[in-house]
Residue frames relative to the residue before (quaternion, step in Angstrom):
aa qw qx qy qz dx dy dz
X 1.0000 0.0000 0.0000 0.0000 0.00 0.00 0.00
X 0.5758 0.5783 -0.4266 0.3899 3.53 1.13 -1.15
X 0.5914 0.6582 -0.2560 0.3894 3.31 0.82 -1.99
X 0.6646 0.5397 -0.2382 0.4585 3.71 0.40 -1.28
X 0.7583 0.3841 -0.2596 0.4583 3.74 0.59 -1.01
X 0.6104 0.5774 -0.3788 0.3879 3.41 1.05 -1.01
X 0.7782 0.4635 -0.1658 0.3900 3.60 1.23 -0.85
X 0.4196 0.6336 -0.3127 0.5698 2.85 2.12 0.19
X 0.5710 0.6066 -0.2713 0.4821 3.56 0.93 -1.50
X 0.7294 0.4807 -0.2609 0.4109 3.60 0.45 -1.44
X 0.7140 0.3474 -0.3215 0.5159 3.78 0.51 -1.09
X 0.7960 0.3629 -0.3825 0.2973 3.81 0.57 -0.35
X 0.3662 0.7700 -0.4637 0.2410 3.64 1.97 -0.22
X 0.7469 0.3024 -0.3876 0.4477 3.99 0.22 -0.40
X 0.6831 0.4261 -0.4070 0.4315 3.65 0.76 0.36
X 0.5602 0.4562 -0.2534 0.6432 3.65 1.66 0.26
X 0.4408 -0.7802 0.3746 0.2380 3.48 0.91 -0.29
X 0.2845 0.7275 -0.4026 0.4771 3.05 0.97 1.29
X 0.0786 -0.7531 0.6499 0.0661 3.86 -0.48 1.08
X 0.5362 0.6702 -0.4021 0.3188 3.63 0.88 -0.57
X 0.5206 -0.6342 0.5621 0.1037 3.58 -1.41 1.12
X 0.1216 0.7237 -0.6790 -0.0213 3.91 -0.86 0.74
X 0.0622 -0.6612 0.7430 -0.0831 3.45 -1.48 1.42
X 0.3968 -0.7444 0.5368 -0.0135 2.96 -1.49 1.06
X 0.0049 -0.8873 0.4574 0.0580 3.63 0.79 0.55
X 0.0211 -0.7432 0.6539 0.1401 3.68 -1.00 0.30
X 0.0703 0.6426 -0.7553 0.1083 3.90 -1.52 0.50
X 0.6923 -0.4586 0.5211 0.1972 3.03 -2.03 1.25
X 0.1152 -0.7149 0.6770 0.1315 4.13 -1.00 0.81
X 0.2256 -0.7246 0.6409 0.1154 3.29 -1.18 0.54
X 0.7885 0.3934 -0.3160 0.3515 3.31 1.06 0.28
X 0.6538 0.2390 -0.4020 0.5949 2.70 1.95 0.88
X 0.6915 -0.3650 0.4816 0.3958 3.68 0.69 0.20
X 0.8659 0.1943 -0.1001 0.4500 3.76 -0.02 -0.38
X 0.5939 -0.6454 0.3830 0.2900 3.41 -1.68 0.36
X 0.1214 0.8953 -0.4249 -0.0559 3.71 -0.28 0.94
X 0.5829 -0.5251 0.5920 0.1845 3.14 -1.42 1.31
X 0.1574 0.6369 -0.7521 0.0628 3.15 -1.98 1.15
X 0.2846 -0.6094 0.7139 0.1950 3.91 -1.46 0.99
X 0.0145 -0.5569 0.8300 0.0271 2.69 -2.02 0.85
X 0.2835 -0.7082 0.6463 0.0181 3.13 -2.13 0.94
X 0.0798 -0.8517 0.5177 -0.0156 3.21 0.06 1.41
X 0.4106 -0.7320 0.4301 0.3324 3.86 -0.21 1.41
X 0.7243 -0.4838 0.2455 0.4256 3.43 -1.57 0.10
X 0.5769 0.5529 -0.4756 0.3677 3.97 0.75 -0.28
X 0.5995 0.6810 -0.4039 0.1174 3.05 0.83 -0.51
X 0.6850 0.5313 -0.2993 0.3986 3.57 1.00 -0.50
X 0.5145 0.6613 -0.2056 0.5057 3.17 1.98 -0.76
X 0.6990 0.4740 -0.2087 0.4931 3.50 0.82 -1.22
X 0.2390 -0.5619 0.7615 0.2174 3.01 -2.44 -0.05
X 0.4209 0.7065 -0.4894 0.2902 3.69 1.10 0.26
X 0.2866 -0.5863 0.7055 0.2764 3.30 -1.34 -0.05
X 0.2471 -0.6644 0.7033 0.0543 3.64 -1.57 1.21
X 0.5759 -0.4839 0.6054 0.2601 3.03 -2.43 0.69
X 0.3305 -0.7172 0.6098 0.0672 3.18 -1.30 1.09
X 0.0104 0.6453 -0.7635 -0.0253 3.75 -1.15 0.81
X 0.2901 -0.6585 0.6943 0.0096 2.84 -1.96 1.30
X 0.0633 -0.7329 0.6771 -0.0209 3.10 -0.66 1.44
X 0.1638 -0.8047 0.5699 0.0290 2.98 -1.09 1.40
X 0.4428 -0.6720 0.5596 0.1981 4.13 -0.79 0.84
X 0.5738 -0.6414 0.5029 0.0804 3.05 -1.58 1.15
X 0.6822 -0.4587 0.3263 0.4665 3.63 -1.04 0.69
X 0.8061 0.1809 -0.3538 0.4385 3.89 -1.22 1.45
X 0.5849 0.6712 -0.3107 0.3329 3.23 1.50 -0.30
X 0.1455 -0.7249 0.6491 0.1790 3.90 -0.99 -0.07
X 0.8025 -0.1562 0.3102 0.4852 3.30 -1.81 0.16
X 0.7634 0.3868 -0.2994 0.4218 3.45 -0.41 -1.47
X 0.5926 0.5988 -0.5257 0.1183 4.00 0.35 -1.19
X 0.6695 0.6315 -0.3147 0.2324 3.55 0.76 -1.07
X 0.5847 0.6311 -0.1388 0.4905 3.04 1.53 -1.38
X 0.7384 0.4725 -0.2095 0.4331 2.91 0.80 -1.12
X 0.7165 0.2463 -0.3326 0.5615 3.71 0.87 -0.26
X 0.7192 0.4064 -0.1606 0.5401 3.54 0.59 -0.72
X 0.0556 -0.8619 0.4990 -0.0711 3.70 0.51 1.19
X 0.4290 0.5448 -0.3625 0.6227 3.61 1.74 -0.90
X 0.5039 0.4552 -0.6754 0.2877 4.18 -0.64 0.07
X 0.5279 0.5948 -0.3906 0.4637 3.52 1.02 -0.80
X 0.6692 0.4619 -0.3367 0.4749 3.66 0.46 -0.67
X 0.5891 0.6816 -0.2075 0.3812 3.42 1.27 -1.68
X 0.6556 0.4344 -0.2628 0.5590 3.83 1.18 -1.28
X 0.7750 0.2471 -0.3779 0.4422 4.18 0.21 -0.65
X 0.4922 0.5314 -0.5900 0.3566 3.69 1.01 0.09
X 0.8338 0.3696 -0.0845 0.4013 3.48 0.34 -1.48
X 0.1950 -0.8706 0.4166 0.1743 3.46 1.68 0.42
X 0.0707 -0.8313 0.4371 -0.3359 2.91 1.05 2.36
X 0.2035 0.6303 -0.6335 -0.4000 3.01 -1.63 -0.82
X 0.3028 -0.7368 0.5785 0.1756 3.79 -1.15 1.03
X 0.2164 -0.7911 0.5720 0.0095 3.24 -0.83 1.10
X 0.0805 -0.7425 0.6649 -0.0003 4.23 -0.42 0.80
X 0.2737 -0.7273 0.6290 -0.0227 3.53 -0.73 1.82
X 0.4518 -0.5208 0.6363 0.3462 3.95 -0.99 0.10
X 0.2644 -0.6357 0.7163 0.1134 4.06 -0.13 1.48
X 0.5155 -0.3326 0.7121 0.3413 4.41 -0.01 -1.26
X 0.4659 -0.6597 0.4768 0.3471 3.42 -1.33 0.21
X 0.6820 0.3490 -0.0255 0.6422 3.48 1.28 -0.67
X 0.6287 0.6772 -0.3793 0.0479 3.75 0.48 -0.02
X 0.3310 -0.8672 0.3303 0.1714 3.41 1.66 0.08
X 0.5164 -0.7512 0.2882 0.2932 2.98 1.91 0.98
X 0.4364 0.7314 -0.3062 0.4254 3.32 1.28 0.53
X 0.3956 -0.5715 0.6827 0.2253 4.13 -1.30 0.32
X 0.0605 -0.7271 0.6776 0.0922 4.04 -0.30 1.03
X 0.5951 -0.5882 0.5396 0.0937 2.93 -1.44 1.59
X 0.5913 0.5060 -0.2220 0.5874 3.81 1.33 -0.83
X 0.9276 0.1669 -0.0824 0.3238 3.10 -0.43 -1.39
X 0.3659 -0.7434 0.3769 0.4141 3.80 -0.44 1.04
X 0.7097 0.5852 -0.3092 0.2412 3.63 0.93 -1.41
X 0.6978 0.5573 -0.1356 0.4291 3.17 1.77 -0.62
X 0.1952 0.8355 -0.4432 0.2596 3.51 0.53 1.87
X 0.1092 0.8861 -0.4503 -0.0058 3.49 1.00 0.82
X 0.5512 0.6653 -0.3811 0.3292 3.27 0.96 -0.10
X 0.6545 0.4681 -0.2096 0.5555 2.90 1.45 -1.22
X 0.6261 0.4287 -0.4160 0.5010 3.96 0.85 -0.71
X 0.5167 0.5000 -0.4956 0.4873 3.73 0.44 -0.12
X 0.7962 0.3733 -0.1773 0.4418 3.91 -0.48 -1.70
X 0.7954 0.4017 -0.1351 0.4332 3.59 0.59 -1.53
X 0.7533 0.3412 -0.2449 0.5062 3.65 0.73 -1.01
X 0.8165 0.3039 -0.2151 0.4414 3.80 0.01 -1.67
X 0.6153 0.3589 -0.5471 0.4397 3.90 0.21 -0.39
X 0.6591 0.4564 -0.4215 0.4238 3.92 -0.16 -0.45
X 0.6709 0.4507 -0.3594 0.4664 3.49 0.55 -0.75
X 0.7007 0.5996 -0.2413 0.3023 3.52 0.90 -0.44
X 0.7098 0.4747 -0.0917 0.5123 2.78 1.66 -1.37
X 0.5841 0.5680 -0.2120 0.5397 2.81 1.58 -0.35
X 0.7330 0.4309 -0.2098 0.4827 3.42 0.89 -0.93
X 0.7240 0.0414 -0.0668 0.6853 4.29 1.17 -0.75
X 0.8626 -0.2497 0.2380 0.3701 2.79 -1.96 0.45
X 0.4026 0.7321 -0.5480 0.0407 3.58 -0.59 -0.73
X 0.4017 -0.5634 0.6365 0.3406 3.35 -1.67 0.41
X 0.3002 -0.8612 0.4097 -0.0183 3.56 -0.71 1.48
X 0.4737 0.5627 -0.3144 0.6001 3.17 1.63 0.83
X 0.4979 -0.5302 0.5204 0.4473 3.60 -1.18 1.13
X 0.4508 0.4978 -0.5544 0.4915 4.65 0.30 -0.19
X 0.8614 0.0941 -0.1719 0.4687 4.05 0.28 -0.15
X 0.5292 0.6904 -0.2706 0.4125 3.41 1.12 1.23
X 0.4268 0.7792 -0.4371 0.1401 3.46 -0.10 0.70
X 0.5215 -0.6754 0.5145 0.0849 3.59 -1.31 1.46
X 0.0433 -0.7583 0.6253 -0.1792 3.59 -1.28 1.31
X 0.4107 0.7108 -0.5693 -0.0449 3.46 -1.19 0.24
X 0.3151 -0.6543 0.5558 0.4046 3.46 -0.91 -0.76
X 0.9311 0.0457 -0.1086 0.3453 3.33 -1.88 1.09
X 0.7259 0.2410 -0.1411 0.6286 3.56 0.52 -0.89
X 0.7726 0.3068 -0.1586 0.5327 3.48 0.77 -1.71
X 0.3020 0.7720 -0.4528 0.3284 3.71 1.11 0.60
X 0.7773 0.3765 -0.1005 0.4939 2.57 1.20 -1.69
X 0.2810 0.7446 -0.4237 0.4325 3.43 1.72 -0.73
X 0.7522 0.5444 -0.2615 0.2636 3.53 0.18 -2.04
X 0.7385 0.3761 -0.1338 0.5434 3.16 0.57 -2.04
X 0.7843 0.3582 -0.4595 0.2130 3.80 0.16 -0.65
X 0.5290 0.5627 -0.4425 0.4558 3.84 1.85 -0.63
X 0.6619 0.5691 -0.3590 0.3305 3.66 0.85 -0.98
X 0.7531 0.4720 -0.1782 0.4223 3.10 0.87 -0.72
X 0.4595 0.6150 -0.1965 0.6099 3.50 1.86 -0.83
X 0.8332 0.0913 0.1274 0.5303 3.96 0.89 -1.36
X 0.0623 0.7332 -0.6675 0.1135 3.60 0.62 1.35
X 0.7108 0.3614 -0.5373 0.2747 3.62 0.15 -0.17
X 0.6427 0.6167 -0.3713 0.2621 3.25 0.96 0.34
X 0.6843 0.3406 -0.0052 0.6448 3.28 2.01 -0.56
X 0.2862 -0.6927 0.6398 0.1701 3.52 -0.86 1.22
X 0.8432 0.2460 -0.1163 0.4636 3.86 1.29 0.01
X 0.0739 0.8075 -0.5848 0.0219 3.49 -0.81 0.59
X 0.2195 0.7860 -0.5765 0.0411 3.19 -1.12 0.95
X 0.3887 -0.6743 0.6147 0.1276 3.89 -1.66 0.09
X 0.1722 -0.7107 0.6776 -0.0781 3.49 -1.25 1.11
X 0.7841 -0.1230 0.1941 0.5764 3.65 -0.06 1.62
X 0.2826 0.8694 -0.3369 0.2254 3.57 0.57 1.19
X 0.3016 -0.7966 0.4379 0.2875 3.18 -0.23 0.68
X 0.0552 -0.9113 0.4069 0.0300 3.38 0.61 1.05
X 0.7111 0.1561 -0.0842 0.6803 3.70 1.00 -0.54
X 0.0600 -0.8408 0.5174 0.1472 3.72 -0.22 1.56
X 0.2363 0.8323 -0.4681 0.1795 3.82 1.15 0.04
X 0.7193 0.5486 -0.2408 0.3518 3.33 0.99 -1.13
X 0.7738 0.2872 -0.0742 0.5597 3.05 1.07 -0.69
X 0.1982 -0.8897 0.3929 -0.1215 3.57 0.56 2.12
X 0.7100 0.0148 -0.1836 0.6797 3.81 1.51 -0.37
X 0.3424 0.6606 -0.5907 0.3120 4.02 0.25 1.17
X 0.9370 0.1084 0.0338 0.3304 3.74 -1.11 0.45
X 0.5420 -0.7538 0.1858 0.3217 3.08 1.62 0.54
X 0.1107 0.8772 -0.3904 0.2566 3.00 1.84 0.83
X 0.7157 0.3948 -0.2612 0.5135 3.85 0.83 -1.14
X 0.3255 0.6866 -0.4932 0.4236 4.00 1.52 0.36
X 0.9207 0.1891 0.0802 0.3318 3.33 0.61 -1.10
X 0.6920 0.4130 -0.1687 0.5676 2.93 1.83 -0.07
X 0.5546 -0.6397 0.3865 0.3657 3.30 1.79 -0.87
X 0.6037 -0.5142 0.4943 0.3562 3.39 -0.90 1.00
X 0.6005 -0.6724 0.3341 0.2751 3.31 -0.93 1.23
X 0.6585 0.6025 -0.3120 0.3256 3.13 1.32 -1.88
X 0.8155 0.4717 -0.0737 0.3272 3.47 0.86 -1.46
X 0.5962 0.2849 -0.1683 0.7315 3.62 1.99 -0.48
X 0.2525 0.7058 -0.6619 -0.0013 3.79 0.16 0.45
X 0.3820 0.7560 -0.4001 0.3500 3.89 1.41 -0.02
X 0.6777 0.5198 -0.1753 0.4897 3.16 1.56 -1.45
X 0.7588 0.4589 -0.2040 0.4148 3.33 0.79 -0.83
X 0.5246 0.5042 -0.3770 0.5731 3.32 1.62 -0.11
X 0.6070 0.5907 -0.2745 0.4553 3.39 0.42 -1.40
X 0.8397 0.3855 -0.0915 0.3715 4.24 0.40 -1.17
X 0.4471 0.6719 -0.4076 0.4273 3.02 2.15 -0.54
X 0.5287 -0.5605 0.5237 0.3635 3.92 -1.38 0.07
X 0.5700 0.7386 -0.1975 0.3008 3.20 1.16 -1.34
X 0.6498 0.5971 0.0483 0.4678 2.97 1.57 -1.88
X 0.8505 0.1681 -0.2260 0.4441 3.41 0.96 -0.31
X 0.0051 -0.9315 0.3360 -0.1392 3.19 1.28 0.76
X 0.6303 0.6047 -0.1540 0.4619 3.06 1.65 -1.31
X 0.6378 0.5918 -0.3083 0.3847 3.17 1.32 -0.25
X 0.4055 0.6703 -0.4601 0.4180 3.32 1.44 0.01
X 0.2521 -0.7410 0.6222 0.0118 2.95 -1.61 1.50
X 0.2576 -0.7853 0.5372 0.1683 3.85 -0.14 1.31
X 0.5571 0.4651 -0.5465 0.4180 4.07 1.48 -0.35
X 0.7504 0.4171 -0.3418 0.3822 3.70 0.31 -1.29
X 0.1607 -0.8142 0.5414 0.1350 4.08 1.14 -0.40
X 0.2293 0.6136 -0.7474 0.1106 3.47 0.28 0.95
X 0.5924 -0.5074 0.6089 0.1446 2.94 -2.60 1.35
X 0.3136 -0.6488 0.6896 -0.0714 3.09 -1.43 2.14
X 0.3527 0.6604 -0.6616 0.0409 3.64 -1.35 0.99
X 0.0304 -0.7317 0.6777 -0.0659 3.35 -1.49 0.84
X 0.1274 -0.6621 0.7385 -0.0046 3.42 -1.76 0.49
X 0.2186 0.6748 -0.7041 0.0324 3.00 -1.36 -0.03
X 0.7450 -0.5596 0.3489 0.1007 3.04 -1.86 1.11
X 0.3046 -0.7571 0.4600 0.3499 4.25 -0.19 0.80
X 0.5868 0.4625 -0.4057 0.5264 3.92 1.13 -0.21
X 0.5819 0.6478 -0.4156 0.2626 4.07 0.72 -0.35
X 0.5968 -0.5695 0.4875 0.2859 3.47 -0.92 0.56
X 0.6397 0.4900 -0.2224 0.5489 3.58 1.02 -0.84
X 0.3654 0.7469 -0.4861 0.2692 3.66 1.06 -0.70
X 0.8176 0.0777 -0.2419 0.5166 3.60 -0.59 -1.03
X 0.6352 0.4999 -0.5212 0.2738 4.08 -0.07 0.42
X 0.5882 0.6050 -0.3178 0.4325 3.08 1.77 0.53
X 0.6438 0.5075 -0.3546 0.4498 2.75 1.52 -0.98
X 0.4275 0.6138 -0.4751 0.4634 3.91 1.47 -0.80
X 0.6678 0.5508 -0.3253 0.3807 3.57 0.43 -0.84
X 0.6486 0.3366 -0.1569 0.6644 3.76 0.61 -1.13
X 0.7300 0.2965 -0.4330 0.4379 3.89 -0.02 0.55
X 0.4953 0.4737 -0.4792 0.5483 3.62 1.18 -0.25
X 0.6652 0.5158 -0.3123 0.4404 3.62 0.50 -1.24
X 0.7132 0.4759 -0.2786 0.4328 3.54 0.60 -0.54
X 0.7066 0.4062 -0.3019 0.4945 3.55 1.44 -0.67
X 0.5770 0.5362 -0.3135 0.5304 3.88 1.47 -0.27
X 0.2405 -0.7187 0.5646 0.3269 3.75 1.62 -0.36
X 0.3384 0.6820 -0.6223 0.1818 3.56 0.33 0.67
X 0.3552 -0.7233 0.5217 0.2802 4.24 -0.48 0.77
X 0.1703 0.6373 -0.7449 0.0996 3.10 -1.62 1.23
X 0.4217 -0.5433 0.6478 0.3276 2.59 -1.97 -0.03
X 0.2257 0.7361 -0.6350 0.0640 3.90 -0.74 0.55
X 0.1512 -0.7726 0.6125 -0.0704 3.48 -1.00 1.56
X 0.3476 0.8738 -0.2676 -0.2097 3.14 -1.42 0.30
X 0.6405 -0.6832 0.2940 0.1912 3.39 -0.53 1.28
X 0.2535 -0.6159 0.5758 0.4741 4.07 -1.12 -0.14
X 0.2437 0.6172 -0.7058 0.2479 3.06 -1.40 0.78
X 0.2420 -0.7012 0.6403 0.1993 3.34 -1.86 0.02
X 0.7965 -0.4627 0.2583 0.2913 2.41 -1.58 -0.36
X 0.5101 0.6605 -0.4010 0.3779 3.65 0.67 1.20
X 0.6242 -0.5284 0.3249 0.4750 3.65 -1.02 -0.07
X 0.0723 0.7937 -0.4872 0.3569 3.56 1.05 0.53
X 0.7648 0.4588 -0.0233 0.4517 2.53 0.08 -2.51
X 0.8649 0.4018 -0.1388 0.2671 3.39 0.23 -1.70
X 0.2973 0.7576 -0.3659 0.4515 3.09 1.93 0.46
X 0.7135 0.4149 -0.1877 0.5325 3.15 0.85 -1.83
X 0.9243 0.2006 -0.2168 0.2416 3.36 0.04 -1.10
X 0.1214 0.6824 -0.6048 0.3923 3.40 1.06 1.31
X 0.7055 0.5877 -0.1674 0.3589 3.28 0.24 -1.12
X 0.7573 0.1678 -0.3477 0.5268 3.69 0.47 -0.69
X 0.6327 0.5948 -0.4519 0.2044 3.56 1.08 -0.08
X 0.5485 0.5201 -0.3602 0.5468 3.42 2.05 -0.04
X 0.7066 0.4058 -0.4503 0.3650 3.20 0.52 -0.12
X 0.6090 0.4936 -0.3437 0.5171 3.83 1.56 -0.16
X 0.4804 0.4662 -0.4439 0.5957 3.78 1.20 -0.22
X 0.8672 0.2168 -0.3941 0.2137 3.78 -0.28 -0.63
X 0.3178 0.7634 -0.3927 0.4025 3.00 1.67 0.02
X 0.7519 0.4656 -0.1346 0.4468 3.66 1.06 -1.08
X 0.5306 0.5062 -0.3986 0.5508 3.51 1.75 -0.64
X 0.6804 0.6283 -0.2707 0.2626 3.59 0.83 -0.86
């Protein structure tokens, strides 16, 4: 279905107003075992140019695929020639929480994120290949995706941020097939500390100062594990930007708050 819209998007982009390019790339993962599929949106200079462009990585939320963003949020196309971007949507897994499972071998998304798609990327379009033209996004699932690779891999990103994250997954011990891959809470609570966003805070690096932003919705389920988030952050004096708005959990929300995160990511490439 994704496939189908993306090729729908393309024949109707000059009659919506869209100059931006969408390409669908596939390649073999070795850190999960299987072939995965990533879009990229290369803004309108791009065929014109000999530059090289900052890359955001928007990352999709638990059931979602490569295609999901696009597919609700057709305006990213608008999003790449405003912010003379490129936005790149990786295959997260239906269930992978952007995470390396201690359990399961085939099931290394951390590593297919850092190790497999950025190289393939930089390697494959223009880009500025330096965390100075780098910067991580997602929603709910890929919320956490954002804050835990960003935070796991600042030299790779001058930004990191979350939209309705699931920033601290402890609370929720039999939700989203988390205990697939991490373990029954009762018996791996190591794992669930150890994977939580919340939890690795300490890894913040105040020399390399990569730029922290999040939001999340007062009607969301995720709502008060953010705010736990932005008060730890506030007692560690670590700097972000964390806002928030009424909304829930839906693309409603994630309509709006694409947007200020591209305009706070390019603010940082700049």
């Amino acid at each position: 279905m994704a496939r189908n819209f993306i090729l729908g998007i393309l024949i109707l982009a000059p009659l919506l107003g869209f100059s931006s390019e969408v390409d669908t790339l596939s390649f073999f993962s070795e850190a999960t075992n299987s072939e995965k599929s990533v879009l990229v949106i290369t803004p309108d200079t791009y065929t014109h140019s000999k530059v090289h462009y900052p890359v955001v990585y928007l990352l999709h939320g638990h059931g979602g695929t490569f295609g999901t963003w696009l597919l609700r949020v057709p305006s990213l196309q608008r999003l790449a020639d405003e912010f003379n971007a490129i936005i790149v949507c990786p295959d997260g897994g239906f269930d992978s929480w952007y995470l390396d499972s201690p359990l399961v071998k085939d099931f290394q998304y951390e590593s297919h994120i850092i190790n497999e798609v950025i190289p393939f990327i930089d390697s494959t379009f223009r880009t500025i290949a330096d965390r100075k033209g780098r910067a991580i996004t997602g929603l709910s699932m890929g919320g956490h995706g954002g804050l835990y690779l960003g935070l796991k891999h600042q030299d790779k990103f001058i930004a990191m941020g979350s939209m309705s994250g699931g920033v601290d997954i402890r609370p929720f011990p039999d939700n989203w097939n988390i205990k697939k891959y991490l373990g029954e809470q009762k018996k791996h609570m190591e794992n669930w500390e150890k994977y939580s966003v919340i939890n690795n805070l300490d890894l913040y690096n105040s020399t390399l100062n990569t730029s922290i932003i999040f939001d999340c919705g007062t009607e969301d389920f995720f709502f008060e594990v953010n705010n736990n988030l932005h008060k730890v952050m506030m007692e560690k004096k670590i700097p972000h930007e964390y806002s928030v708005r009424p909304g829930n959990h839906n693309w409603d929300y994630w309509r709006n708050s694409i947007y200020y995160h591209m305009i706070f990511f390019v603010k940082n490439f700049q």
